[in-house]
C-alpha positions as CSV (number, residue, x, y, z in Angstrom):
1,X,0.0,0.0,0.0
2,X,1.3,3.2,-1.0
3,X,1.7,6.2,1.3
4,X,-0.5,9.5,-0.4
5,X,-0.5,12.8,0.8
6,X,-2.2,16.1,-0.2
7,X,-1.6,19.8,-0.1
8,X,-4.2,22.2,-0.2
9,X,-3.7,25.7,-0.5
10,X,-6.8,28.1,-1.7
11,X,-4.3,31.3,-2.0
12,X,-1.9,32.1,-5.0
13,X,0.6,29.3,-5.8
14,X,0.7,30.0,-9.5
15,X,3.8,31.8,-10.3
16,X,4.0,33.2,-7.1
17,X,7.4,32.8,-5.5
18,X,5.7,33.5,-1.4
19,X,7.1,31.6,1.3
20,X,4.3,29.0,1.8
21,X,4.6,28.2,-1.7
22,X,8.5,27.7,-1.4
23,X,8.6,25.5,1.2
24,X,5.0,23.3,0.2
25,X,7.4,22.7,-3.2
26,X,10.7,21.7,-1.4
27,X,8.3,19.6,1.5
28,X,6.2,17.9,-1.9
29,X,9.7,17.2,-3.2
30,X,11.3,16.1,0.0
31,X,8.3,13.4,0.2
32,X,8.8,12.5,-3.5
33,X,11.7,11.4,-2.8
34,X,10.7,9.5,0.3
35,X,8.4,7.3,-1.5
36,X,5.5,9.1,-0.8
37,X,2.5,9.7,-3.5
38,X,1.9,13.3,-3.4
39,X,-0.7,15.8,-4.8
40,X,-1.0,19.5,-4.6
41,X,-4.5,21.4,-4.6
42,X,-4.9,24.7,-5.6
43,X,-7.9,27.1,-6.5
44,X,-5.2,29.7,-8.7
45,X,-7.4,32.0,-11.3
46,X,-4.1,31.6,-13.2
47,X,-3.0,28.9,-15.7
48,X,0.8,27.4,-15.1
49,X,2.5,25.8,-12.4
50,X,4.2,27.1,-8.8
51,X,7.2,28.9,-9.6
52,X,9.3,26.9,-7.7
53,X,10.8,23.6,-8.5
54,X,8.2,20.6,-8.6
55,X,9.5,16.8,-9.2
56,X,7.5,15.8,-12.0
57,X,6.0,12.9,-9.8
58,X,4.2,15.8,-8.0
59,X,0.2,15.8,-9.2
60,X,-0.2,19.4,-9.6
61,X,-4.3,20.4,-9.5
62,X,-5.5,24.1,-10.2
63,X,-9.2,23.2,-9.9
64,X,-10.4,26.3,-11.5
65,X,-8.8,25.0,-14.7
66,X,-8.8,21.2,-14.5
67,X,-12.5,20.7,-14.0
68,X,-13.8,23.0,-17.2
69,X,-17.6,22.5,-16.3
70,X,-17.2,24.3,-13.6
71,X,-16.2,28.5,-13.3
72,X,-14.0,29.5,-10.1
73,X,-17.0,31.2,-8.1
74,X,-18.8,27.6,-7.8
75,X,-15.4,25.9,-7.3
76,X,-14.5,28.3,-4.6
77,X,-17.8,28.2,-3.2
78,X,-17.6,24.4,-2.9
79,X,-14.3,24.2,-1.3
80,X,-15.1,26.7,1.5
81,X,-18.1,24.2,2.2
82,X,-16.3,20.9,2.8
């Protein structure tokens, strides 16, 4: 059985170079490495991926653009309800 683990964050991680963003990259990278399964959720209005370094065994999710049915207000409003 294989060890998953999931970031969330609901603030800029799309070519933004912040702090939390820095270090959720180097910790997704650290557990990459570890032999951890490991996803990142985002709810980014922009298109791309973090600005920092991401091992390409990282699943990187922008919900606003990976779910096209749906438009950022009803994604955002869904997440704040779970």
């Amino acid at each position: 059985m294989s060890k998953s683990i999931m970031f969330i964050d609901k603030n800029k991680v799309v070519n933004y170079a912040g702090g939390v963003e820095k270090v959720i990259c180097e910790f997704a990278n650290e557990f990459i490495r570890r032999g951890y399964a490991l996803y990142i959720v985002c709810i980014d209005t922009e298109r791309g991926v973090p600005f920092f370094h991401l091992d390409s065994k990282v699943k990187f999710i922008n919900l606003c653009y990976s779910y096209a049915d749906y438009n950022y207000v009803n994604i955002k409003y869904k997440a704040k309800k779970l």
